[in-house]
C-alpha positions in Angstrom: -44.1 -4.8 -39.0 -45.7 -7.3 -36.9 -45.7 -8.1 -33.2 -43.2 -11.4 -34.4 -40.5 -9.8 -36.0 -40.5 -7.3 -33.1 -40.6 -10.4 -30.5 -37.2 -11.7 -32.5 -35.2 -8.6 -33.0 -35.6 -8.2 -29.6 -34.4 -11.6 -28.7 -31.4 -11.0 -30.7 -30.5 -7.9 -29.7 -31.3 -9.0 -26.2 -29.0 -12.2 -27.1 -26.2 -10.2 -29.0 -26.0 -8.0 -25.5 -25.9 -11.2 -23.4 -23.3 -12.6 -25.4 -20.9 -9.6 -25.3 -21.3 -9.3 -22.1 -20.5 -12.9 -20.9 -17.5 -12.2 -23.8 -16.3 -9.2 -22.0 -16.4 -10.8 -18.6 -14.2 -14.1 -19.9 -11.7 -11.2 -21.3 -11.3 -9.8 -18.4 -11.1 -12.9 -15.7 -8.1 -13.8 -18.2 -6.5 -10.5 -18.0 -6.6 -10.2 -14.4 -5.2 -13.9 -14.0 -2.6 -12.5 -15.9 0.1 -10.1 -14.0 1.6 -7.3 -16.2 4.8 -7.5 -14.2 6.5 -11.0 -13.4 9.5 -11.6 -11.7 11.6 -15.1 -12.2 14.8 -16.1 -10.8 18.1 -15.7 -12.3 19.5 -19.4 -13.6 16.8 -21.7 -11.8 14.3 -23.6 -13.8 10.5 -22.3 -12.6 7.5 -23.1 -13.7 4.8 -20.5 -14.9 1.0 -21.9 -14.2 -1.5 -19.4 -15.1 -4.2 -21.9 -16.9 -4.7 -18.8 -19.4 -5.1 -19.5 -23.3 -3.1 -16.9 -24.2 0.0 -17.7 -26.8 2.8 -15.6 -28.0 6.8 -14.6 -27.7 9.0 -14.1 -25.2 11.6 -11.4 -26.8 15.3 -12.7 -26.8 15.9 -16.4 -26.5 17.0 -16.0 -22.6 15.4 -19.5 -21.6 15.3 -22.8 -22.6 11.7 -24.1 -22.2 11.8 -28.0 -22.2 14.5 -27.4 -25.7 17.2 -25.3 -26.7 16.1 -22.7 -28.4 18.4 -20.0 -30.6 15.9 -17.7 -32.1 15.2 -13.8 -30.5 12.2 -14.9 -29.7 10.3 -18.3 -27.8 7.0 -19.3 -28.3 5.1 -19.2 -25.3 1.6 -20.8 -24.5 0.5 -20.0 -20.8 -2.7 -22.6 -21.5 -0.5 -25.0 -19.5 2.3 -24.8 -17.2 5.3 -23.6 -18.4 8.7 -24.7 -17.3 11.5 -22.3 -17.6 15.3 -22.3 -17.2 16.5 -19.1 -16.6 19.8 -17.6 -17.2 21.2 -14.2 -16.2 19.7 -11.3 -14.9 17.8 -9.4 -17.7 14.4 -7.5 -18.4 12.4 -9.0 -21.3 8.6 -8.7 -22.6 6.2 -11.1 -23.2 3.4 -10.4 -26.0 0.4 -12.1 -25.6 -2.7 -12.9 -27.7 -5.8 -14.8 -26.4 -6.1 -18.6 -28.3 -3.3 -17.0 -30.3 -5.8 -14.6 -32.1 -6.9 -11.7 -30.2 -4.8 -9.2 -29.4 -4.1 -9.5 -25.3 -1.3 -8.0 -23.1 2.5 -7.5 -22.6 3.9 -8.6 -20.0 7.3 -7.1 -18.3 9.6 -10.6 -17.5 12.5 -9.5 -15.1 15.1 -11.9 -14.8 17.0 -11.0 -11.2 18.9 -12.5 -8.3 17.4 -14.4 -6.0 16.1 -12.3 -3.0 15.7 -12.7 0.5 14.2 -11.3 3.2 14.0 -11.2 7.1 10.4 -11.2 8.5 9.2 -9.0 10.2 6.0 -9.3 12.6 7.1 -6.6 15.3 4.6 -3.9 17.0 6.2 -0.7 16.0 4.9 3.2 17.1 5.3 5.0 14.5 5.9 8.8 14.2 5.7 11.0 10.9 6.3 15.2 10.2 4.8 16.5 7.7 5.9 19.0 4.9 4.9 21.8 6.6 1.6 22.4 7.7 -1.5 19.9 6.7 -4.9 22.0 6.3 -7.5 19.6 7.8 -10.1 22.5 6.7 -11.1 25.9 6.7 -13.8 27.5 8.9 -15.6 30.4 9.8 -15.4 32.6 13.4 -17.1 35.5 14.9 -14.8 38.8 14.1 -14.1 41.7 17.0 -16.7 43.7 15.3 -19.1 41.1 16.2 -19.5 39.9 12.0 -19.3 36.0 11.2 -16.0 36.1 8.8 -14.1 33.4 7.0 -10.6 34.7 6.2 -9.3 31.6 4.2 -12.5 30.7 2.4 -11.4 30.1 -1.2 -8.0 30.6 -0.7 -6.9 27.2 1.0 -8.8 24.1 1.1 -8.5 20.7 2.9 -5.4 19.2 2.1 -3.2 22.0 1.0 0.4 22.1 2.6 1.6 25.6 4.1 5.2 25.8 3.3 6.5 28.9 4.2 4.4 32.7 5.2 6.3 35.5 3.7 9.3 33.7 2.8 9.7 32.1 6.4 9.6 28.2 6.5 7.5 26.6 8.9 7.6 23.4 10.0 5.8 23.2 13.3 2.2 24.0 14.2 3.3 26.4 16.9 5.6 28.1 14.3 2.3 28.9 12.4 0.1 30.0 14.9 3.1 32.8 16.0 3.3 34.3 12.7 -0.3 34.6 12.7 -0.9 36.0 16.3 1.7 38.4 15.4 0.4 39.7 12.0 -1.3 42.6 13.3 -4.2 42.2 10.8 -1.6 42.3 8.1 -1.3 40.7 4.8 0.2 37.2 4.8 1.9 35.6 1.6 1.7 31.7 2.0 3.5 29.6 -0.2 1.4 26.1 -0.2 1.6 22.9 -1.9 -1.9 21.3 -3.0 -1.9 18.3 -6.1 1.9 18.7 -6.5 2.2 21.8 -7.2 3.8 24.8 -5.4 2.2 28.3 -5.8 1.7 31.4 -3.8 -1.6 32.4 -2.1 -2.4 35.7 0.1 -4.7 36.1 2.8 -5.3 38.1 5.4 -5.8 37.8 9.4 -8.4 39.3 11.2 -9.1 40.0 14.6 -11.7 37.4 16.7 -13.8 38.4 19.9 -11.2 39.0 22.1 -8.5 40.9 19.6 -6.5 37.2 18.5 -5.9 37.2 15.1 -6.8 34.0 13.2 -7.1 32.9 9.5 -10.4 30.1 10.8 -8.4 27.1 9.6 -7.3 23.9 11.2 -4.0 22.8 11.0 -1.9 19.7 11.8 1.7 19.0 11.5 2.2 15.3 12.4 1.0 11.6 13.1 1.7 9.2 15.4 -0.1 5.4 15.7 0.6 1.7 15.9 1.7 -0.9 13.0 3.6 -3.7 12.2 7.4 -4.3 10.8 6.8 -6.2 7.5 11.0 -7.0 6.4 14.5 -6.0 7.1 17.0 -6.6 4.0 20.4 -7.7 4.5 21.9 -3.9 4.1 19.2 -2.7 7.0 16.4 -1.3 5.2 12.9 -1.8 6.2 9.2 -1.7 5.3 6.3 -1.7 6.9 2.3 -1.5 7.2 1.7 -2.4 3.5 -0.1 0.7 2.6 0.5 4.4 3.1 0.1 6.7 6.0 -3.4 8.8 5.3 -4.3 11.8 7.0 -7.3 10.7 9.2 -9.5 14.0 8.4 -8.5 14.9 4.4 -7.8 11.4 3.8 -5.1 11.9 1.6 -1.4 10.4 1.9 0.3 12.8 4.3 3.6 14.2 2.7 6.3 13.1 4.7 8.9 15.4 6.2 11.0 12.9 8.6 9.6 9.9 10.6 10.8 7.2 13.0 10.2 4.0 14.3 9.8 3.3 17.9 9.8 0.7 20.4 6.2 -0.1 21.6 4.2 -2.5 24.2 0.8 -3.4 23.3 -1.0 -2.7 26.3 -4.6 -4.6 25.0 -6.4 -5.4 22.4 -10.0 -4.9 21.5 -11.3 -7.8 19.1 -12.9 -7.1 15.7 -16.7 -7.7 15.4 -18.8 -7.5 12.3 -19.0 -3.8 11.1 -16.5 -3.0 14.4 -12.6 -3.4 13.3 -10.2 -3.9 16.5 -7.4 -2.3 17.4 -4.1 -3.3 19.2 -3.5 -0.5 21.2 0.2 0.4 22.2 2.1 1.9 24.5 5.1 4.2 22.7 8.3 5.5 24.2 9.5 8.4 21.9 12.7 8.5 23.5 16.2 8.3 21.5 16.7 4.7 23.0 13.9 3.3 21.9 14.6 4.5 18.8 14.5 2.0 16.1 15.1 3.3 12.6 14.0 6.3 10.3 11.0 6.6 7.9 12.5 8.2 4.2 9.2 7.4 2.3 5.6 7.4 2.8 4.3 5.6 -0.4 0.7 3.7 -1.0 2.5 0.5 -1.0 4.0 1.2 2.5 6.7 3.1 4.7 10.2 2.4 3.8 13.8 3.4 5.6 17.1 2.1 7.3 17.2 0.9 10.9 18.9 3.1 13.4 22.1 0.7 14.4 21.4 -3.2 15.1 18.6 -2.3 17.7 15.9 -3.9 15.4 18.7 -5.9 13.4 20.1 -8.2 15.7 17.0 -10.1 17.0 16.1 -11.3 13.5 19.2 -11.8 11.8 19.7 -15.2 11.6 15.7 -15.2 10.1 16.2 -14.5 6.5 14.1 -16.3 3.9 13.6 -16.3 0.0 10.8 -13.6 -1.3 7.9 -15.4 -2.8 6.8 -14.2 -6.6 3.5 -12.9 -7.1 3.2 -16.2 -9.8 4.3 -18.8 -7.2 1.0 -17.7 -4.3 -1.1 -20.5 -4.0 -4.4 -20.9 -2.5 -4.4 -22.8 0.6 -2.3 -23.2 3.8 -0.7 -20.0 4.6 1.5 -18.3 8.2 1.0 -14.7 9.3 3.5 -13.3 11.5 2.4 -10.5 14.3 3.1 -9.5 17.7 -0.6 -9.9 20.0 1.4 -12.0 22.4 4.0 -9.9 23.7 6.4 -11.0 20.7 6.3 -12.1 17.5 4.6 -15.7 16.7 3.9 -17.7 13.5 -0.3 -18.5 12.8 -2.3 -20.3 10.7 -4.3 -18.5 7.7 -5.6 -19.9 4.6 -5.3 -18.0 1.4 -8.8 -18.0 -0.2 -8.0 -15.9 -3.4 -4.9 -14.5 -5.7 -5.5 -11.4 -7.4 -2.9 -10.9 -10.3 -2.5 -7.9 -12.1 -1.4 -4.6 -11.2 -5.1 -3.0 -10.4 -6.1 -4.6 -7.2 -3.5 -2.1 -5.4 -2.9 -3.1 -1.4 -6.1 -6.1 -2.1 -4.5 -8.6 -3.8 -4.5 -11.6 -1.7 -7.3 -12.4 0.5 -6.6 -14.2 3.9 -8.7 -15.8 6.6 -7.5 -16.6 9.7 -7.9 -20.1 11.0 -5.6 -20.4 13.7 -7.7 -20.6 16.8 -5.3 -19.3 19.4 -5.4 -16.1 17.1 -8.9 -15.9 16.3 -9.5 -15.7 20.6 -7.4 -13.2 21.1 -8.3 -10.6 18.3 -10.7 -12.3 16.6 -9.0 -12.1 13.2 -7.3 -8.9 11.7 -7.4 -6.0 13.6 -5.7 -2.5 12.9 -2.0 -2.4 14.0 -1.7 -6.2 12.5 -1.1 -3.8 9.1 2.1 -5.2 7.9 2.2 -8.2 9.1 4.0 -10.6 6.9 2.2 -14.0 5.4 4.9 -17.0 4.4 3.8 -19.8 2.3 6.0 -23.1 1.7 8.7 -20.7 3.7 8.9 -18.0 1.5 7.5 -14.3 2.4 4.6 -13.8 -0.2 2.6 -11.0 1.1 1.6 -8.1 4.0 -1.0 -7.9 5.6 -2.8 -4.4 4.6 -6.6 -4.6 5.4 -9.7 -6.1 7.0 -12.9 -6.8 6.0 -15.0 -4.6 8.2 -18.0 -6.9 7.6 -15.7 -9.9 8.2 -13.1 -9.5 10.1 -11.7 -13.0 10.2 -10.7 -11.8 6.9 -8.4 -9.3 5.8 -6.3 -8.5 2.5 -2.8 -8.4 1.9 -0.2 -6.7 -0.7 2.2 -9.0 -2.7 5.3 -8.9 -0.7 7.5 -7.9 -4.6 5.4 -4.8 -4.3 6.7 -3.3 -1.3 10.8 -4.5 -2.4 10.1 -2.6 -5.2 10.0 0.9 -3.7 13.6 0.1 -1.9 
């Protein structure tokens, strides 16, 4: 074989590489332009712009697009805007192929109600139990016999749950650390929850320098900090934040007990730098009169629960507006909503990119913040801004959920449709 034939097999091996490649990255730009979940308005004519070559049916002939149509199913062609006339409230799927040929995606099409929303934009302290108590790690100590021993060494690990110890619930730290100091060296049977499941474990106390007994693990059994109020619905539910609450030390999504809002006073700010997020630090009054409303889930998407009477209502009544679909974000000219000024005030951000489909979690819009006034006093997005909520062309599109740490004018957002969803 000579050095020629070599020289073009490679080239078309390097070429046939190249090609799938540059094939397998047009594939996907289309797929994530396309959302697997889109939500329309019940009888109003919309129109669907994606710019995607993808053709197919739309099951049962719940639309007219630009003719009557009886059939089960409508031809659809997402290659150019799409106008639609929608009727009642309905779920349907879309089945998709790219330039009508390969196969592409279903899409869920949920015909509902129009829904509206009051903003949000409010400085909350927020304060969550957990499910008994959170292992933040195990640990070794120096035993009364003067030995280095490590009771819970392979029996619980960061992130486990202690629900009960011999049958007794606890619930509080202090409960814990009782039962422990009151062992007398003997066998403890701790039920625990770790990855969902709930088990029994048994370990055993022993006696430190000075005759305490211990297990060497660290334990927490709550978390307090400052966010934002994203919505209020009609019927007095709330969300907020735009993402979960996380443990600071395992990490992991803390397994909520109870929780509560509160009243709080951002007492100052320090302003994001590149590689240095800020922080609006606040001042929180956990008494029962500044009591705003009660936290029922702790979800990745956000916290979610019902206002305590009309103490957060009343101020934002009168303030509803229409939820913005996922489908109808725009780049461009965009508010935010957050409280650096004492109360609540409307800036200036631009939306620099849309991110579609279902994968891009709490990132899927990307924000910079051009309002000046903003930008001097916190120099973009800082932490407690979480949850702030973005309108565009006066609808509530999305909530504010992160910064970029290298960037801070910048920060990303979670569609607003997300966080309804887990009402």
């Amino acid at each position: 074989m000579t050095w020629r034939v070599v020289y073009r097999r490679m080239l078309k091996v390097l070429l046939t590489v190249s090609l799938t490649g540059m094939a397998g990255l047009l594939y996907y730009g289309y797929w994530t332009s396309v959302p697997d979940h889109i939500w329309l308005e019940a009888n109003k004519e919309q129109t669907l712009d994606l710019g995607v070559p993808a053709n197919g049916i739309l099951e049962q002939g719940y639309v007219e697009m630009d003719y009557q149509q009886a059939d089960k199913t409508i031809p659809v062609n997402l290659g150019h805007a799409v106008s639609i006339q929608t009727g009642a409230v309905n779920s349907y799927q879309m089945d998709l192929k790219l330039w009508g040929i390969l196969p592409f995606k279903q899409v869920q099409v949920d015909v509902v109600q129009e829904q509206t929303v009051i903003p949000g934009g409010e400085a909350i302290g927020i304060y969550v139990s957990t499910e008994g108590n959170l292992v933040i790690d195990t640990g070794s100590f120096i035993a009364e016999n003067g030995m280095t021993t490590e009771p819970a060494k392979y029996v619980l690990k960061k992130g486990d749950y202690i629900l009960s110890v011999n049958g007794v619930s606890v619930h509080e730290k202090s409960e814990f650390k009782e039962l422990v100091a009151n062992s007398d060296g003997k066998e403890m049977i701790l039920t625990i929850s770790r990855d969902g499941e709930t088990f029994d474990v048994s370990v055993t106390p022993v006696p430190d320098e000075t005759g305490a007994y211990k297990l060497g693990i660290w334990i927490k059994d709550n978390a307090q900090g400052i966010g934002t109020l994203s919505f209020l619905t009609a019927n007095g539910n709330f969300g907020a934040l735009g993402h979960g609450i996380n443990d600071t030390d395992t990490g992991q999504l803390m397994e909520l007990q109870n929780g509560a809002l509160y009243r709080t006073n951002i007492i100052s700010i320090m302003k994001g730098s590149v590689g240095t997020p800020g922080e609006l630090t606040g001042l929180i009054d956990y008494t029962k009169g500044n009591r705003l409303g009660t936290i029922l889930k702790n979800t990745e998407k956000g916290i979610f629960g019902y206002c305590d009477g009309d103490q957060m209502m009343e101020p934002l009544r009168e303030k509803a507006v229409p939820l913005g679909f996922r489908q109808e974000v725009k780049k461009g000219l965009a508010e935010i909503i957050c409280s650096v000024e004492g109360k609540p005030h409307y800036y200036d951000v631009e939306i620099e990119a849309i991110h579609l489909d279902e994968e891009s979690d709490n990132r899927q819009i990307e924000i910079a913040v051009t309002d000046e006034r903003l930008l001097q006093i916190t120099g973009g997005i800082v932490q407690g801004m979480s949850g702030s909520p973005i309108l565009q062309n006066g609808k509530m599109v999305g909530v504010v959920t992160l910064v970029f740490v290298d960037d801070p004018i910048r920060g990303y957002d979670i569609f607003a449709e997300e966080m309804l969803e887990e009402l």
